[in-house]
C-alpha positions as a Markdown table, in Angstrom:
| # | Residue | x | y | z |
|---|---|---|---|---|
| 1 | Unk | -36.7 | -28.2 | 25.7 |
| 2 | Unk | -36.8 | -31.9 | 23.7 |
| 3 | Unk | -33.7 | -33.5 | 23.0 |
| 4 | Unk | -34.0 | -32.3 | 19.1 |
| 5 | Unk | -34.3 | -28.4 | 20.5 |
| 6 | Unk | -31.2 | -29.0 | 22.3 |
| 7 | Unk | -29.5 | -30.7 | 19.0 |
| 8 | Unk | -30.5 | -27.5 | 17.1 |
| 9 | Unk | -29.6 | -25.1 | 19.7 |
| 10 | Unk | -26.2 | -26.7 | 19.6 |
| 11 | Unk | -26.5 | -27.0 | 15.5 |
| 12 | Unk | -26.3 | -23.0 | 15.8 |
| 13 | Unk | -23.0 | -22.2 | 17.1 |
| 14 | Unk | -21.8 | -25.2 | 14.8 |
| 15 | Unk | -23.0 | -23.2 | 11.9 |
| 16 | Unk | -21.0 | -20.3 | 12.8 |
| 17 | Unk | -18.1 | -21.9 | 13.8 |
| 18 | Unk | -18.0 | -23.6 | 10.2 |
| 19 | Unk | -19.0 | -20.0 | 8.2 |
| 20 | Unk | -15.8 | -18.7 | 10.5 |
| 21 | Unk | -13.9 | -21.9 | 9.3 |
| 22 | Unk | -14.7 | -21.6 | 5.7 |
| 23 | Unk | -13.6 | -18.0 | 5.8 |
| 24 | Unk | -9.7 | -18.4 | 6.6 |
| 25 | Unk | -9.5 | -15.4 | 8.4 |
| 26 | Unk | -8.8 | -15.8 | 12.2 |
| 27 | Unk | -8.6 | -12.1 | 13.4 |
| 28 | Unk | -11.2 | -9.1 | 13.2 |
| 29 | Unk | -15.0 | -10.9 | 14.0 |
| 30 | Unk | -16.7 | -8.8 | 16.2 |
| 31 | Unk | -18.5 | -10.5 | 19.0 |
| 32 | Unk | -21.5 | -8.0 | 18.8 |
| 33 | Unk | -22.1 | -9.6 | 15.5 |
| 34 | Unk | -22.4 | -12.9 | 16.5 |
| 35 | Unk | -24.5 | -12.2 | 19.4 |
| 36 | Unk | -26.5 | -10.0 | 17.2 |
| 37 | Unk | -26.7 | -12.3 | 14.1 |
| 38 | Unk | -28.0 | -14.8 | 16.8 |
| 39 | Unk | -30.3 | -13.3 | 18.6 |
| 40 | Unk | -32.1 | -11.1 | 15.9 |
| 41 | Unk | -32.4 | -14.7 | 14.2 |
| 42 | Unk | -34.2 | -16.1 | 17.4 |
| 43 | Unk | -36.3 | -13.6 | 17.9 |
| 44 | Unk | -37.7 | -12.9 | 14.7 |
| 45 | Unk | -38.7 | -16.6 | 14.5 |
| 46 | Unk | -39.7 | -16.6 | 17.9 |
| 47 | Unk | -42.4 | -13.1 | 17.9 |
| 48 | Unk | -43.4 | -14.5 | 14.1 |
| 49 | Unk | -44.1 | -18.5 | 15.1 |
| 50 | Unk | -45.3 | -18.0 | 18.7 |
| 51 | Unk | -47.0 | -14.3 | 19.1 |
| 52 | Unk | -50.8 | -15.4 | 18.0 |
| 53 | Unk | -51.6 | -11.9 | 16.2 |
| 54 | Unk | -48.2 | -12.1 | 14.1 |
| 55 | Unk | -48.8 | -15.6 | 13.6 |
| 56 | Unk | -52.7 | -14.9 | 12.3 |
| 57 | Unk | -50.7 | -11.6 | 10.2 |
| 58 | Unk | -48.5 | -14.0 | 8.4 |
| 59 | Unk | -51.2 | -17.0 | 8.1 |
| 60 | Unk | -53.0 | -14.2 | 5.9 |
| 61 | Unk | -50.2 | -14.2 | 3.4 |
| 62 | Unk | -51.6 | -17.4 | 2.4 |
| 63 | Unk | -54.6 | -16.6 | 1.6 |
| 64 | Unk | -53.4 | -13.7 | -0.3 |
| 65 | Unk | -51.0 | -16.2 | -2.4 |
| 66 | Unk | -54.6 | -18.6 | -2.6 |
| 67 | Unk | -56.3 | -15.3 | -4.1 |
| 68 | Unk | -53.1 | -14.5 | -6.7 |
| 69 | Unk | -52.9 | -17.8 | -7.5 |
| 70 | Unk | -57.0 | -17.8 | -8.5 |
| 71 | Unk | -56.6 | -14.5 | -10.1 |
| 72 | Unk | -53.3 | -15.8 | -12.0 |
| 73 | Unk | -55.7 | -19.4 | -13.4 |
| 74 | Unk | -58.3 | -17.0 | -14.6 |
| 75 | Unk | -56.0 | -15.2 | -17.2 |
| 76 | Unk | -54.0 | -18.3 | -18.0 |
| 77 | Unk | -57.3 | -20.7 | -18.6 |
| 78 | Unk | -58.8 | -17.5 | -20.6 |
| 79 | Unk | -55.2 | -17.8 | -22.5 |
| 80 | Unk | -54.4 | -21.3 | -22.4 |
| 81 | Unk | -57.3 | -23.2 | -22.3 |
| 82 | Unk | -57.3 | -26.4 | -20.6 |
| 83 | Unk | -53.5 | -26.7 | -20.3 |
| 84 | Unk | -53.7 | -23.2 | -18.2 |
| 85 | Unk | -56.4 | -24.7 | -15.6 |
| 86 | Unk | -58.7 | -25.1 | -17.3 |
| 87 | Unk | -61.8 | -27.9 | -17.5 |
| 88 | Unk | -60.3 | -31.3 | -19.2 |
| 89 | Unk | -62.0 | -32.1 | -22.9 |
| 90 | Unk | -61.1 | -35.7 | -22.2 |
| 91 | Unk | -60.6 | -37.8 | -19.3 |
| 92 | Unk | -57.5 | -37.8 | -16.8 |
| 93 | Unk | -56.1 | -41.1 | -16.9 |
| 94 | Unk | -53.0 | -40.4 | -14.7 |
| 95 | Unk | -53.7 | -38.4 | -11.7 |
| 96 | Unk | -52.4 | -34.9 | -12.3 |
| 97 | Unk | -51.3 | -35.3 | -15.4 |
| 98 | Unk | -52.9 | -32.3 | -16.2 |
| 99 | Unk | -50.8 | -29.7 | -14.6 |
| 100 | Unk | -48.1 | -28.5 | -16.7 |
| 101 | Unk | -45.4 | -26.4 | -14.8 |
| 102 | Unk | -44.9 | -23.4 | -17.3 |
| 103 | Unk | -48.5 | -23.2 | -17.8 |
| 104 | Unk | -49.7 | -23.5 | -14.8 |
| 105 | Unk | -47.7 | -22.4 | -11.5 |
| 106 | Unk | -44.7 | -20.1 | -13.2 |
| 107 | Unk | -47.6 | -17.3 | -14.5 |
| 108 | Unk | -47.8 | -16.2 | -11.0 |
| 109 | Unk | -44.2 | -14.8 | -11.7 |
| 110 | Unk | -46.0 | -12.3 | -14.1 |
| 111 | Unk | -48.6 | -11.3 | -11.5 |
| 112 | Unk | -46.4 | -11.1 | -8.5 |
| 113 | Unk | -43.4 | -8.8 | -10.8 |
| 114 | Unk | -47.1 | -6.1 | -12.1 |
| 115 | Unk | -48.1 | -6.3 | -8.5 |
| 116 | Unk | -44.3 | -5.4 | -7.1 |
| 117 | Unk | -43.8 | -2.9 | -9.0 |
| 118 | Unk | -47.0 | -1.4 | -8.3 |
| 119 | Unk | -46.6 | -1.7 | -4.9 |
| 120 | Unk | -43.1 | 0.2 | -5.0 |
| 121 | Unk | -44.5 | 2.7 | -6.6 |
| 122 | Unk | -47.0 | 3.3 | -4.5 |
| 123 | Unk | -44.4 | 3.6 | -1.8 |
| 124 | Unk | -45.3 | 0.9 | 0.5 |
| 125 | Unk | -42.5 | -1.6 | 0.2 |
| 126 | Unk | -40.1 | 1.2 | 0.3 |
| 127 | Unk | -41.8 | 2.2 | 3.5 |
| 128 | Unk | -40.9 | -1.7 | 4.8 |
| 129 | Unk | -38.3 | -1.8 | 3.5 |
| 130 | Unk | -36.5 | 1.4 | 5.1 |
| 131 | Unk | -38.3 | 0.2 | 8.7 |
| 132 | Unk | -36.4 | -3.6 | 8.3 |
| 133 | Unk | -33.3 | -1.4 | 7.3 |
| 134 | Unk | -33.0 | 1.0 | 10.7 |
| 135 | Unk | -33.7 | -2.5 | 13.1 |
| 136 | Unk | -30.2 | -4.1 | 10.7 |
| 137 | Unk | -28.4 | -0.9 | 11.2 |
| 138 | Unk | -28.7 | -1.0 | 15.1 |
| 139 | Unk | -27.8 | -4.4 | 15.0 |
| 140 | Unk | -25.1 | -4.8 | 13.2 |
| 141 | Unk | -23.5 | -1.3 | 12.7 |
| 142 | Unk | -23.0 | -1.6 | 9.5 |
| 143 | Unk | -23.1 | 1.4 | 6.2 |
| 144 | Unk | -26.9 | 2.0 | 5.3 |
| 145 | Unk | -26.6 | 1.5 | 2.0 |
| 146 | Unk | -25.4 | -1.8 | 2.9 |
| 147 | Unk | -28.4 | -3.0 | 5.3 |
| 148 | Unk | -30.9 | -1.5 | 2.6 |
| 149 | Unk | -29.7 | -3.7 | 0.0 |
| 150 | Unk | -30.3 | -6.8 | 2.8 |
| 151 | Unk | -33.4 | -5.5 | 3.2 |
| 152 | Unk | -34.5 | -5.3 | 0.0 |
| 153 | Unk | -33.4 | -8.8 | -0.8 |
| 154 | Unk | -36.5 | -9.6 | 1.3 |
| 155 | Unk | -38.6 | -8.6 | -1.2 |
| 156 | Unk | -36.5 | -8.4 | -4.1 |
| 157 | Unk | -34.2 | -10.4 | -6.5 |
| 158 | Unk | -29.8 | -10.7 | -6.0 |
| 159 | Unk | -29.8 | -8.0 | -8.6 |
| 160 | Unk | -32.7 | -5.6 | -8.4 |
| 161 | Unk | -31.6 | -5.1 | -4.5 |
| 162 | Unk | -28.2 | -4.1 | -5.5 |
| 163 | Unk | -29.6 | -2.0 | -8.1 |
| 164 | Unk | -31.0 | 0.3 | -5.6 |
| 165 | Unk | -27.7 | 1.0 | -3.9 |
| 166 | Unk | -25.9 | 1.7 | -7.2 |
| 167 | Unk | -24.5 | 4.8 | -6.7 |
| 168 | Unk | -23.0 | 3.4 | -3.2 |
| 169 | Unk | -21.8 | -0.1 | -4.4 |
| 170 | Unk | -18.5 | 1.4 | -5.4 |
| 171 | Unk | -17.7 | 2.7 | -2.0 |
| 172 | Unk | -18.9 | -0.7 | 0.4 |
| 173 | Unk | -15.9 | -2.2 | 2.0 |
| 174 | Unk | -14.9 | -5.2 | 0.6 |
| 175 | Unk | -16.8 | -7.0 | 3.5 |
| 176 | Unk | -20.0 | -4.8 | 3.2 |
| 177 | Unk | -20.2 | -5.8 | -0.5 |
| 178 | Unk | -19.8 | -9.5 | 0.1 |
| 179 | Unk | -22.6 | -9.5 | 2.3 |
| 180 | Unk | -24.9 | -7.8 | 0.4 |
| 181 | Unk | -24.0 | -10.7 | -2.5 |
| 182 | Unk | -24.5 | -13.4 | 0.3 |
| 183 | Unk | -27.8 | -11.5 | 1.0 |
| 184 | Unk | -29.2 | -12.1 | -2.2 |
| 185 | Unk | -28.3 | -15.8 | -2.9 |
| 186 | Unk | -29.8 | -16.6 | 1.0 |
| 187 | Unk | -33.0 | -15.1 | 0.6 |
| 188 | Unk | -36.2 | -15.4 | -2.3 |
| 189 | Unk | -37.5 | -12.4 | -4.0 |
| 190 | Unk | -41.9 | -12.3 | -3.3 |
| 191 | Unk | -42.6 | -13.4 | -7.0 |
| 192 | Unk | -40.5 | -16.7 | -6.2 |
| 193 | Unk | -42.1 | -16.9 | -2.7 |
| 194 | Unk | -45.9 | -17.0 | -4.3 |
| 195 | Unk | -45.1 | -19.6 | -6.8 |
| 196 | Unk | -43.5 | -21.9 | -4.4 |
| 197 | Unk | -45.9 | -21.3 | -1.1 |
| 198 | Unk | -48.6 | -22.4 | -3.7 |
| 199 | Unk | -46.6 | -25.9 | -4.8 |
| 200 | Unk | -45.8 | -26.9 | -1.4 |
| 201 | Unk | -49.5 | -25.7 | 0.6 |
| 202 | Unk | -50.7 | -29.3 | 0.7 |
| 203 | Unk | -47.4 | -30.6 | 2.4 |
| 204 | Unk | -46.7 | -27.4 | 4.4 |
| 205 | Unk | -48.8 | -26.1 | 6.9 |
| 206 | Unk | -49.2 | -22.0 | 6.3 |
| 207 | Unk | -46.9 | -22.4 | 3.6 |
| 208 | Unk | -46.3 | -18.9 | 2.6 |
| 209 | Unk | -46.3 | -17.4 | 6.2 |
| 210 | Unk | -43.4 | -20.1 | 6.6 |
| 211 | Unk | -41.6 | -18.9 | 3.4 |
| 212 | Unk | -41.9 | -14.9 | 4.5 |
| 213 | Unk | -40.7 | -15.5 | 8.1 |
| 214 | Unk | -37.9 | -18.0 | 6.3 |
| 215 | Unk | -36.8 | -14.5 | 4.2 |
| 216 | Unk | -37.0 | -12.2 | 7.3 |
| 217 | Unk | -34.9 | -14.7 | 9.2 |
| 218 | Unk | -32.2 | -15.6 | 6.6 |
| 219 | Unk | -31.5 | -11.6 | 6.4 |
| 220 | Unk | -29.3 | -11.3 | 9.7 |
| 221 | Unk | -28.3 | -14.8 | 9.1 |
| 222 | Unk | -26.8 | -14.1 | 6.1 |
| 223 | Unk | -25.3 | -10.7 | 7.3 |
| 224 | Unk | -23.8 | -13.2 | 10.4 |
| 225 | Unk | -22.9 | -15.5 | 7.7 |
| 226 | Unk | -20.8 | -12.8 | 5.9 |
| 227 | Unk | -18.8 | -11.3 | 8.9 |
| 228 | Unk | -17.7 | -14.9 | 10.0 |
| 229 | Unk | -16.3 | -15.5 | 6.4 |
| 230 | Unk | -14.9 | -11.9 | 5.7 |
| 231 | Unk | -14.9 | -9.6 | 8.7 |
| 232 | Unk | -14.6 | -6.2 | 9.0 |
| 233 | Unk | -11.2 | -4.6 | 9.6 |
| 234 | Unk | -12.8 | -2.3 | 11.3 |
| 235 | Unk | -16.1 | -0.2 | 11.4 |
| 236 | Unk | -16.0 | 2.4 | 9.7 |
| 237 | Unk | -19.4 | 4.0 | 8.4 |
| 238 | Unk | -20.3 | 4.3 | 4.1 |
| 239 | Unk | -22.1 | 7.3 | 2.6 |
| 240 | Unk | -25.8 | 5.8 | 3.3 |
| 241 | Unk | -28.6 | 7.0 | 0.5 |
| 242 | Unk | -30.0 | 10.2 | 1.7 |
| 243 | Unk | -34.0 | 10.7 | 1.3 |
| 244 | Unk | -36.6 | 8.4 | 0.0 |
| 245 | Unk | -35.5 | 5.3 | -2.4 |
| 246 | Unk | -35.3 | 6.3 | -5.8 |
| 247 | Unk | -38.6 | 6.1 | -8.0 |
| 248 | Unk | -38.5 | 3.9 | -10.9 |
| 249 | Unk | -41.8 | 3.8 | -12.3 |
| 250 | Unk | -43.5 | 7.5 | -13.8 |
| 251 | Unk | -47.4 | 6.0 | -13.6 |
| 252 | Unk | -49.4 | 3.3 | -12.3 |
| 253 | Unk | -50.0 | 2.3 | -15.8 |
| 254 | Unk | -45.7 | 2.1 | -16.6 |
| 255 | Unk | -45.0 | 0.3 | -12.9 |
| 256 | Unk | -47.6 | -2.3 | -14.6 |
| 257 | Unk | -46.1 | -2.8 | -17.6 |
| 258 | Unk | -42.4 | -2.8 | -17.0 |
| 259 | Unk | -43.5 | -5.4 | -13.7 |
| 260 | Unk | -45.0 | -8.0 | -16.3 |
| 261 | Unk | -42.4 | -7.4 | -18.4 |
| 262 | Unk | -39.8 | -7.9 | -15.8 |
| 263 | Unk | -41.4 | -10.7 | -14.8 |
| 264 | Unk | -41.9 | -12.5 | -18.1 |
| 265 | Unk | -38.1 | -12.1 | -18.4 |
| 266 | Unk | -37.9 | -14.0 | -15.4 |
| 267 | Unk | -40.2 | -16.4 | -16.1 |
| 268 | Unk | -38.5 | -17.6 | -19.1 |
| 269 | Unk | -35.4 | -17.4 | -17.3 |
| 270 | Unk | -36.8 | -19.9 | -15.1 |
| 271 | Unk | -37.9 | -22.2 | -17.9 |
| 272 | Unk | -34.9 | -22.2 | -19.1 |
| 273 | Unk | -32.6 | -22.8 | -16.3 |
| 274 | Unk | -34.9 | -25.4 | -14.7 |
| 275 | Unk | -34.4 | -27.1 | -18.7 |
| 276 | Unk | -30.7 | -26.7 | -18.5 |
| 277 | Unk | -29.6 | -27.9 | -15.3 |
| 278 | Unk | -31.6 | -30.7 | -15.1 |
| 279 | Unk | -30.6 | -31.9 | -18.1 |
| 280 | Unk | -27.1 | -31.3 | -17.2 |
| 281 | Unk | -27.2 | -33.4 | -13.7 |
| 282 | Unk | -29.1 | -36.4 | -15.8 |
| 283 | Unk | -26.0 | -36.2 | -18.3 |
| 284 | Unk | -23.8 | -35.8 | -15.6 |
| 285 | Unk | -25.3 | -39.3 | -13.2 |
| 286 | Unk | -25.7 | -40.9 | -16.6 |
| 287 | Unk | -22.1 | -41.0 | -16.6 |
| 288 | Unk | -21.0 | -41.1 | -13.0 |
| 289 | Unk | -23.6 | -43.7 | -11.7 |
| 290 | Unk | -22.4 | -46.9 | -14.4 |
| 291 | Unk | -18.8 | -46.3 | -13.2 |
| 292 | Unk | -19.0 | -45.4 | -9.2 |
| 293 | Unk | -22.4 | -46.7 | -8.5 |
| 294 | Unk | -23.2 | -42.6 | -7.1 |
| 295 | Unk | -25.2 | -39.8 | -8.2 |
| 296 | Unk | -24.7 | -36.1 | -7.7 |
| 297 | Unk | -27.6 | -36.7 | -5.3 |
| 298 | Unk | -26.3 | -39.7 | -3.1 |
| 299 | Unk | -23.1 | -37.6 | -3.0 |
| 300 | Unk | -25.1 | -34.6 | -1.4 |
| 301 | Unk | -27.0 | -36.6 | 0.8 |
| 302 | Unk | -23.6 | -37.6 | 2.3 |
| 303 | Unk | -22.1 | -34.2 | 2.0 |
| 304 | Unk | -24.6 | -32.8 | 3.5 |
| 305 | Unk | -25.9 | -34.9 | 6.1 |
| 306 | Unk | -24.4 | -32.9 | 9.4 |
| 307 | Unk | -25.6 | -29.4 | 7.9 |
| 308 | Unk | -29.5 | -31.4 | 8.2 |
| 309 | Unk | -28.3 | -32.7 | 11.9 |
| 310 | Unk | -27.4 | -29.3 | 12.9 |
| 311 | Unk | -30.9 | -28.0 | 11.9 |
| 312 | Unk | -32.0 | -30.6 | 14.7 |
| 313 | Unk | -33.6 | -32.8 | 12.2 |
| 314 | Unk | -34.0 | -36.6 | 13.5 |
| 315 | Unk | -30.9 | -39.0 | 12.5 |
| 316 | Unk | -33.6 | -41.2 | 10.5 |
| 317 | Unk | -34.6 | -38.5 | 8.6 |
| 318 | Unk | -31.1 | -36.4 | 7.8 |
| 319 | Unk | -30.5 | -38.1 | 4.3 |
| 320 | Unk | -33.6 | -37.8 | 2.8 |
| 321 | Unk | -33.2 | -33.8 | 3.8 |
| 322 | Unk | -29.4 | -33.5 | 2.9 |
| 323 | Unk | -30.6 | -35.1 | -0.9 |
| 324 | Unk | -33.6 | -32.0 | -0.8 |
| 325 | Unk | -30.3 | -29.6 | 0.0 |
| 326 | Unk | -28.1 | -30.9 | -2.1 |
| 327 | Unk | -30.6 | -30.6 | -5.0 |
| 328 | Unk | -30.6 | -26.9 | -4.0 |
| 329 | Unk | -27.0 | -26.6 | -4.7 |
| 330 | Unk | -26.3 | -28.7 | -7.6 |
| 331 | Unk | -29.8 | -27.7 | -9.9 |
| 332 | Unk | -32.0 | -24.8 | -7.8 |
| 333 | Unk | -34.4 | -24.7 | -4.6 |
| 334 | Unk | -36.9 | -24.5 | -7.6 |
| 335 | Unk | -36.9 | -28.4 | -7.9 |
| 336 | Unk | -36.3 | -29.1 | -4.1 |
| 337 | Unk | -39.5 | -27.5 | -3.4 |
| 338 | Unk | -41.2 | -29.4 | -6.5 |
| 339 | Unk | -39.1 | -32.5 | -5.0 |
| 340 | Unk | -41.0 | -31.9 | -1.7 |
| 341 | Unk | -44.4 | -31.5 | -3.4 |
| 342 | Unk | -44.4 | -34.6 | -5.2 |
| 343 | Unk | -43.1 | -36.8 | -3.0 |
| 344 | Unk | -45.6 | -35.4 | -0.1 |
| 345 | Unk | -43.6 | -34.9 | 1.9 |
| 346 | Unk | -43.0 | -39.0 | 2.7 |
| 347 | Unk | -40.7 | -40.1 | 5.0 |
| 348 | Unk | -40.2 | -36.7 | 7.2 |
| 349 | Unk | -42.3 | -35.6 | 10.2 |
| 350 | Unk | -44.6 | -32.3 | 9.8 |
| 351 | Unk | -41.5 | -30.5 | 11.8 |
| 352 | Unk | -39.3 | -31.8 | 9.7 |
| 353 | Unk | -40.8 | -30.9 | 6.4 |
| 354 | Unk | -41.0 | -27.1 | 8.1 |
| 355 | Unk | -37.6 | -26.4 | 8.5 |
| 356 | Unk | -36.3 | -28.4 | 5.7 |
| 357 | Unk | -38.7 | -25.1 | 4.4 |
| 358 | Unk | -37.0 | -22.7 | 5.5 |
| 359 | Unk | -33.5 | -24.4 | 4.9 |
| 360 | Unk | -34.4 | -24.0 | 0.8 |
| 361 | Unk | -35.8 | -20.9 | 1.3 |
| 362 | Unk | -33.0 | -19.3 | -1.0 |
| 363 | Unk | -31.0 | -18.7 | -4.1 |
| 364 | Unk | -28.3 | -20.8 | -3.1 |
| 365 | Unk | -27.3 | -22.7 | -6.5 |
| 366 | Unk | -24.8 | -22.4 | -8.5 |
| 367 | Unk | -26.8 | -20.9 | -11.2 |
| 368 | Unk | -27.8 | -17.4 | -9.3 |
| 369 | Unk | -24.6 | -16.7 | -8.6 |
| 370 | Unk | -23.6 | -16.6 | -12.1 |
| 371 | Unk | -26.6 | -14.3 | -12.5 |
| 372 | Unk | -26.2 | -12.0 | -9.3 |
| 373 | Unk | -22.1 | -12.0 | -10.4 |
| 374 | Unk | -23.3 | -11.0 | -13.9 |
| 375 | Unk | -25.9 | -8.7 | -12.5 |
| 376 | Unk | -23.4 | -6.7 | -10.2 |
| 377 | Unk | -20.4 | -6.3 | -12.3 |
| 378 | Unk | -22.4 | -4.5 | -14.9 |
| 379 | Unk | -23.8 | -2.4 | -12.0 |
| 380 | Unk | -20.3 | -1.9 | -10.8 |
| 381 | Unk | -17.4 | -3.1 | -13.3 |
| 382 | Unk | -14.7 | -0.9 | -11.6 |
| 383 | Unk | -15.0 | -3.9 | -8.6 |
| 384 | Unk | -15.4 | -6.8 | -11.2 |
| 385 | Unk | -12.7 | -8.9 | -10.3 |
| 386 | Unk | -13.7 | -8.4 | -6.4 |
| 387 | Unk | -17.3 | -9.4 | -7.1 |
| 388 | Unk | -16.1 | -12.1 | -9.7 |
| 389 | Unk | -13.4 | -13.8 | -6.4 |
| 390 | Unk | -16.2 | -13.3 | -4.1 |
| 391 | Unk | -18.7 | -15.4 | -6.3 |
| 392 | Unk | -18.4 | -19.0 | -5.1 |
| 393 | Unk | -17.7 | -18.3 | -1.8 |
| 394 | Unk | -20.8 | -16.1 | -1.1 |
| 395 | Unk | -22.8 | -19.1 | -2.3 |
| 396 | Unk | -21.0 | -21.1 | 0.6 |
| 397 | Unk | -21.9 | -18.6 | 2.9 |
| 398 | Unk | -25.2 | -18.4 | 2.1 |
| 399 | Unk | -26.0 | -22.1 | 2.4 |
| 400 | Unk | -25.0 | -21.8 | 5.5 |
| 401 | Unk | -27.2 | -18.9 | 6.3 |
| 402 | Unk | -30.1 | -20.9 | 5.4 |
| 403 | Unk | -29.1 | -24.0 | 7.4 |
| 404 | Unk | -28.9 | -20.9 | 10.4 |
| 405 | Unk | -32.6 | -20.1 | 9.4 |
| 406 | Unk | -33.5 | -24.2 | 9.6 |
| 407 | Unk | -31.7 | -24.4 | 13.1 |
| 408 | Unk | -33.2 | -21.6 | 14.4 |
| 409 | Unk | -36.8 | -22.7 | 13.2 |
| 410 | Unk | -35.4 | -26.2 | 15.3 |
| 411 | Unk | -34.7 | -24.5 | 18.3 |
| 412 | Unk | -38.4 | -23.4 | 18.4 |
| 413 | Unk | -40.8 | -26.0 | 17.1 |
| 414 | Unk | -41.0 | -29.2 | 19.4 |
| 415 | Unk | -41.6 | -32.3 | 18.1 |
């Protein structure tokens, strides 16, 4: 093991020993979940990164994401013309300033949110999803309805997991609630996962096989995450769904149509957020940077410069990954990843770039958790206030269930 393993290995315990610090509560963590939230972390990544045939399995999800993403250009060059794809009528002076974001790279939201929904119906990702839900139960112990909602934030959005579990949210203990909310800010619903596997393929090797084993991993990390911040007073098991996961969708036809039109919500949800917040972080360095000399982004580089040292990510290179997380926070992983595109990558190693991959690799912003807040209070309002207190600080947790998927990924890869 290189000197960088060892730092990450070492970043691990770190991470837990700061989610237990963050949490104020001294009494009730279990040590079965720490050694579970640890070693279901290290062996996920370790069977999914090392085992040739899973590796090959997962390396297929990109060329899945390659055929979506073809599919996705035929219908938006047939609709859009050249700004969808499409050929130039004139000549490119500046290279690739022909791509336009909305039109371009979000329409895969709309062919991911059809094909989900047709995929439900069909019954195959509530087949996966009940599988990943029996390994979380033996390994953590907790309610069923709880590790179904972690699993399905795999897949899934922060508020379309919970909405499966609605009949059972009302009865989760107070620490079975809070992490199925950190659940769904640490880990990327597939739609997301397409768009961004496609921006970052030519600066991240297997790109979308990294961003699917990222999700698998960040699920018992967040659910370790959780019980270090809010333990259970004790274990005590919660009415768990009985029979199959409800079905949603009465045709083929109607799982198509409400998908797109679940997506195209989402998509302009997107557009709009990614408008907003960067727009507010501009307003806000235009005013902070004439009087301190700092931006929201320096600050974040400094903030969180140990969390990219923990990951075991080279001293020269911590900054320039603590600015890529601190973008996360303060605007959305959305622009990270674009961040990471852009710039190529320049000034981190290939190892680097990979777990700074799988550290972004979730809805950790301050924006989805005024969505999954919103989301679960109208699903639940009888625990409004308790899902309104627990807002901010499952976004705390799951950063640092993220930063657990990073180390782990840091622990395995050698330089």
């Amino acid at each position: 093991m290189t000197l960088l393993q060892l730092q990450a290995a070492l970043g691990l315990p770190l991470l837990c020993l700061l989610a237990w610090a963050c949490g104020g509560c001294r009494r009730g963590v279990r040590p079965r979940v720490v050694v579970a939230g640890l070693l279901s972390q290290l062996l996920l990544a370790g069977a999914l990164l090392h085992i040739p045939p899973l590796r090959q399995g997962f390396a297929a999800v990109g060329d899945a994401v390659e055929a979506l993403a073809r599919a996705t250009r035929a219908g938006t060059v047939l609709v859009f013309g050249y700004l969808g794809g499409g050929p130039l009528p004139f000549a490119e002076t500046l290279p690739g300033g022909s791509f336009i974001l909305f039109f371009q790279a979000l329409p895969l939201v709309l062919v991911v949110g059809a094909l989900s929904a047709v995929l439900y119906h069909w019954r195959v990702l509530p087949l996966v999803v009940d599988a990943l839900a029996a390994g979380l139960r033996r390994f953590f112990g907790l309610s069923g309805a709880c590790n179904l909602s972690v699993a399905a934030n795999i897949f899934v959005g922060m508020v379309e997991a919970p909405l499966l579990i609605r009949p059972w949210l009302g009865s989760l203990t107070r620490s079975e609630l809070f992490v199925a909310m950190v659940a769904g800010l640490a880990t990327i619903s597939g739609n997301m996962l397409v768009v961004y596997a496609t921006m970052i393929a030519p600066v991240v090797p297997d790109a979308a096989g990294q961003l699917l084993t990222a999700s698998l991993i960040a699920a018992p990390a967040a659910i370790l995450a959780g019980l270090l911040m809010l333990p259970e007073d004790a274990a005590r098991p919660v009415a768990a769904p009985d029979g199959p996961m409800p079905r949603l969708y009465d045709s083929t036809m109607d799982a198509v149509l409400r998908g797109t039109a679940d997506g195209l919500q989402l998509l302009l949800g997107i557009m709009a957020s990614l408008i907003v917040f960067v727009a507010l972080v501009a307003l806000v360095n235009a005013m902070l940077e004439p009087l301190t000399g700092l931006t929201l982004q320096r600050i974040a580089g400094v903030a969180f410069w140990p969390l990219a040292w923990a990951m075991g990510i080279p001293a020269e290179e911590c900054a320039t990954v603590a600015r890529s997380l601190g973008i996360k926070v303060v605007v959305n992983e959305f622009v990270s990843y674009l961040d990471l595109a852009a710039s190529g990558g320049a000034g981190l190693a290939e190892r680097s770039r990979i777990i700074l991959t799988y550290a972004l690799c979730g809805f950790t912003n301050f924006g989805s958790v005024g969505i999954m807040v919103t989301g679960m209070t109208a699903l639940c309002p009888e625990r409004r206030a308790e899902i309104t207190a627990l807002g901010l600080k499952s976004l705390v947790a799951a950063s640092i269930a993220c930063c657990m998927a990073g180390a782990t990924v840091g622990v395995l890869l050698p330089p």
